[in-house]
KELUM-178638 format. One record per residue (C-alpha): x, y, z. Coordinates in pm, whole numbers, m for minus. Example, Ala and Ser with C-alpha at 12.3 -4.5 7.8 and 13.67 -1.06 7.14 Angstrom:
<pts>
   east  north     up
   1230   m450    780
   1367   m106    714
</pts>
This chain:
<pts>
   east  north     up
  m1402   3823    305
  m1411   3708    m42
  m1103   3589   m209
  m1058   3535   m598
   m889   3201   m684
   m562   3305   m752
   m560   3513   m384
   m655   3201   m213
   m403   3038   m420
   m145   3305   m319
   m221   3292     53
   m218   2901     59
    138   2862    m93
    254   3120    148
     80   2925    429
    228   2584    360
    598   2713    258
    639   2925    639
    540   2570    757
    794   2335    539
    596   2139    280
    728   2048     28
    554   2161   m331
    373   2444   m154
    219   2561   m489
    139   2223   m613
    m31   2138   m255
   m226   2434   m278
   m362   2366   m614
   m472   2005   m532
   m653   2103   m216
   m844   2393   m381
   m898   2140   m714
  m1068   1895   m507
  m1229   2125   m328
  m1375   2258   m622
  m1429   1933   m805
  m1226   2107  m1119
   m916   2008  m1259
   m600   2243  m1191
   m598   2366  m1550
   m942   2536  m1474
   m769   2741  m1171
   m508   2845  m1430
   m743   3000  m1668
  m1012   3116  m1395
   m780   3306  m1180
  m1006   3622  m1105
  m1346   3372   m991
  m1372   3474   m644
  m1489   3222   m395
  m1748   3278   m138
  m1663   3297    228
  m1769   2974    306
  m1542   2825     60
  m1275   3000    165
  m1315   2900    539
  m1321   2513    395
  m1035   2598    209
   m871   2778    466
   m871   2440    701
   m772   2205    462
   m467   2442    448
   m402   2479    787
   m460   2049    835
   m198   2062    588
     33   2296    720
     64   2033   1029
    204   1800    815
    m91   1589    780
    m77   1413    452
   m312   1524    129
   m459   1200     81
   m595   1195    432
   m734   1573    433
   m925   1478     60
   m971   1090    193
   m829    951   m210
   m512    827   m312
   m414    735   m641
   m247    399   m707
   m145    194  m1019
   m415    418  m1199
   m670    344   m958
   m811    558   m701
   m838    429   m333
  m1018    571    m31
   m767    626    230
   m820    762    612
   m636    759    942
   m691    383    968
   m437    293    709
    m95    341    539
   m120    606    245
    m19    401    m90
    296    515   m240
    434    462   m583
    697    235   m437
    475    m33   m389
    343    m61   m724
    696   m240   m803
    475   m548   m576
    192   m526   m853
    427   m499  m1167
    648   m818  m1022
    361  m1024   m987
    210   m887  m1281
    524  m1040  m1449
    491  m1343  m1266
    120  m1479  m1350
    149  m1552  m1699
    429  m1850  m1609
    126  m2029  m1405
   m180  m1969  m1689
   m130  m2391  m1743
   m233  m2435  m1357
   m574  m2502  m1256
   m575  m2240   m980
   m344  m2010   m863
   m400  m1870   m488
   m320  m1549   m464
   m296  m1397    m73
   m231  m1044     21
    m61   m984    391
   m166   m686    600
   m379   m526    295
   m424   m206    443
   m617    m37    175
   m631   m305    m57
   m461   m125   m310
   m215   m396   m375
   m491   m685   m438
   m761   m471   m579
   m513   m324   m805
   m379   m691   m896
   m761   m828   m916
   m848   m543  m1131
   m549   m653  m1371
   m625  m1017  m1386
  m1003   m974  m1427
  m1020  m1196  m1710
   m773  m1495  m1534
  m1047  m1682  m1356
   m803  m1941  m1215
   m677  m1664   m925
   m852  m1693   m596
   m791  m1373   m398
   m752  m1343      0
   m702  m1007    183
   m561  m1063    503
   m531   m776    823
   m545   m773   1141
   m696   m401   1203
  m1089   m453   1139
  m1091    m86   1065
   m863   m142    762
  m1060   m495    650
  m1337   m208    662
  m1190     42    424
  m1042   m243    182
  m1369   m356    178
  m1531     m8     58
  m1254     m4   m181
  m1342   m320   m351
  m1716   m207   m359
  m1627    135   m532
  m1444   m104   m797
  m1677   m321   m832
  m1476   m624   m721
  m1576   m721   m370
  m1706  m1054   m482
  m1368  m1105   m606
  m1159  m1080   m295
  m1215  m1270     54
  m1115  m1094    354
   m999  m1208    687
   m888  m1063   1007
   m557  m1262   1033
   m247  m1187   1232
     m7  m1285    948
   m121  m1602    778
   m240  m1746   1119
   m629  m1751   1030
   m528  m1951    658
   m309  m2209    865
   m592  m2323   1036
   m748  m2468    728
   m439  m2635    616
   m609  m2781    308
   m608  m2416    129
   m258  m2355    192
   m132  m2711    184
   m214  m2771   m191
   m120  m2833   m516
   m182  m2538   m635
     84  m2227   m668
     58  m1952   m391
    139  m1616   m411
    187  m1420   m117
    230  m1023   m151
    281   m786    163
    397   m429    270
    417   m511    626
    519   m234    870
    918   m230    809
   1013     71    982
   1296     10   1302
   1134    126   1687
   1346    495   1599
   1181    575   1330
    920    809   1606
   1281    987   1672
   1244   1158   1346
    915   1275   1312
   1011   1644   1296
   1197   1634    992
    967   1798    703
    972   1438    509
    865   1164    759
    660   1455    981
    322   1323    793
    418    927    943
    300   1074   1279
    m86   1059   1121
    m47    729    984
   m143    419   1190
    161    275   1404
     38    m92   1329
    122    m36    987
    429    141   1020
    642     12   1285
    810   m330   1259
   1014   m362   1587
   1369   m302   1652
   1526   m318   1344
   1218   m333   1189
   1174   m665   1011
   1003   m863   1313
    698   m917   1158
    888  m1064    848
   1038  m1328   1074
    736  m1445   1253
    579  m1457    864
    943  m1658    745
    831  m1927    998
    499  m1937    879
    590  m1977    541
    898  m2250    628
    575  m2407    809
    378  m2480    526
    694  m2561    282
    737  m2854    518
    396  m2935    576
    332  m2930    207
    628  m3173    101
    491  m3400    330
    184  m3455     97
    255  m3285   m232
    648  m3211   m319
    805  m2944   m489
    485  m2686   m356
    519  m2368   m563
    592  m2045   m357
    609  m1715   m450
    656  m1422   m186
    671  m1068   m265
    774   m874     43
    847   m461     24
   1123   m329    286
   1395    m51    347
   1683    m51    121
   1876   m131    386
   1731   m456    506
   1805   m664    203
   2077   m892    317
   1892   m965    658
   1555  m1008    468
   1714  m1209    205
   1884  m1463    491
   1546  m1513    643
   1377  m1653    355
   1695  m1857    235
   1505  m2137    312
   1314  m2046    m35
   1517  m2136   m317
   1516  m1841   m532
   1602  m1512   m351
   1593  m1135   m557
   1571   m835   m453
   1443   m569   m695
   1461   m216   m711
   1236     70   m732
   1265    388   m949
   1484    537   m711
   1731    274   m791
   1692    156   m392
   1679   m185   m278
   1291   m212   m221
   1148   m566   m341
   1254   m948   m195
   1127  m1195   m403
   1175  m1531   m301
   1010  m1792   m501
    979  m2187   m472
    958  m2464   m752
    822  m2179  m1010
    998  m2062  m1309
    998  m1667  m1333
</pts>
C-alpha cells in the first residue's frame, strides 16, 4: 500500500518512539532523506508525494533496523565528522563529535613546529580514519607532515583506506596493521629521530562492564559496534598502558642518540580516567587534560620538549 511522505513519516516516529530512540522524528526524517537522496526541507514542503510500495518496504526496514537500536550511520553506511563525511560499517567505531576535540588540539598544536623539517604525524587504532584524514585534509598545504594510520583490524585498514580514496588523499596517508606502535618500533630509525612526533588515538577505553549496560536506550547501539574498538579491559585503560611503555620506550631510546626528542600524545578517554591516565604518562613532561563541549574530562595531552 502506498503511503504519502508525511504517513510514512507519521508511522516511522511512532515506530521508533514504542521502541526508545531517542529523536524519533528527527530519525525518521534522516532515514527517509537519505533514502530519498533529498534534503529534509524537501519532506517538509512535499508532504502529500506518496511513495511507491517498494520504497516504502526499504523504508519500512531501515525503520525497523533502527528500532533495534542499531545506529543511523551504520543502516545509511556515512557519518559526518569535522565537516567531512566518512563511510562507516560494522567493522568500526561510529565517529562522534567528541573526538573532534583530538583534531582541534592538534590543529592548535602544528603551527609551533612549521620551523621543523618534518613533523611525523601517527594515528593509533584509526578505525575509520576520520581523525587523520580529517587532520591530513586540514594540513594539505604543510608538506613537512608525514602521515601513518596504524590498526590492527585489516577490515578497518580497509575502510580507512576507502575513506582516504573518496577524499582524495590516500597517497597522503601510510597504513599499517600494527598492534599499538609495535610494527613502527621495528624500524627504530622513523621513530627514533630528530624530528617531532605526534601521536593521536581513540583507543577502546570502555571498562569489561560496560556489556552490563547494553539495554539502556543510550549505550543499546554499542552492542553493533566492534568490541576491539570498544572495550579496553578492566577498568578500561589497558591498552593505554601497554602504549605508555611503548612510548617511555622510545623516549629512552631516543635520548640515547638525539636528546630532548619532541613528543606529543593526544589520547581520548572517559571523564573518569583522567588522574589514572594522567599518572601513566607522567613520565612525559607536560600532562593536560582537556575538555569537551560537555564540559567532561575527555582529552590527555602529554607533550615532550615542545612548546604548545
Amino acid at each position: 500500500m502506498k503511503k504519502t511522505i508525511k504517513q510514512a513519516l507519521k508511522w516511522a516516529t511512532d515506530k521508533l518512539a514504542q521502541n526508545n530512540i531517542s529523536n524519533p522524528s528527527l530519525e525518521a526524517d534522516i532515514l527517509l532523506s537519505f533514502l530519498l537522496t533529498r534534503d529534509r526541507e524537501y519532506l517538509l514542503s512535499h508532504p502529500e508525494e506518496r511513495l511507491s510500495g517498494i520504497f516504502f518496504n526499504k523504508f519500512r526496514k531501515m525503520i525497523e533496523k533502527r528500532s533495534t537500536g542499531r545506529p543511523t550511520a551504520q543502516i545509511i553506511g556515512h557519518k559526518e565528522f569535522f565537516g567531512l563525511d566518512f563511510l562507516v560499517n560494522k567493522n568500526v567505531l561510529i565517529p562522534r563529535p567528541e573526538t573532534e576535540l583530538i583534531v582541534e588540539e592538534v590543529l592548535k598544536l602544528v603551527p609551533s613546529m612549521l620551523n621543523e623539517k618534518k613533523i611525523i604525524c601517527i594515528d593509533i587504532g584509526t578505525g575509520s580514519g576520520c581523525i587523520i584524514i580529517s587532520l591530513v585534509k586540514k594540513l594539505k598545504n604543510c608538506k613537512k607532515v608525514e602521515f601513518f594510520a596504524l590498526d590492527i583490524s585489516n577490515k578497518a585498514l580497509y575502510v580507512a583506506r576507502q575513506n582516504a580514496k573518496e577524499h582524495g588523499l590516500v597517497k597522503k596517508v601510510i597504513f599499517r596493521k600494527s598492534d599499538l606502535l609495535k610494527e613502527l618500533i621495528k624500524k627504530p630509525k622513523l621513530l627514533v629521530t630528530k624530528h617531532p612526533i605526534i601521536i593521536t588515538a581513540n583507543l577502546p577505553y570502555l571498562p569489561s562492564s560496560w556489556k552490563n549496560k547494553l539495554d539502556l536506550p543510550e549505550t543499546i547501539g554499542l552492542k553493533y559496534e566492534p568490541t576491539i574498538a570498544l572495550e579496553g579491559g578492566l577498568d578500561g585503560l589497558g591498552l593505554y598502558r601497554r602504549l605508555a611503555k611503548q612510548i617511555k620506550w622510545l623516549i629512552e631510546q631516543g635520548n640515547k642518540y638525539q636528546p630532548n626528542q619532541k613528543i606529543a600524545i593526544f589520547c581520548e578517554i572517559d571523564a573518569s580516567q583522567s588522574k589514572k591516565i594522567s599518572k601513566l604518562f607522567s613520565f612525559m613532561k607536560k600532562i593536560e587534560i582537556k575538555k569537551d563541549l560537555s564540559g567532561l574530562d575527555r582529552l590527555l595531552v602529554a607533550t615532550n620538549n615542545i612548546k604548545v
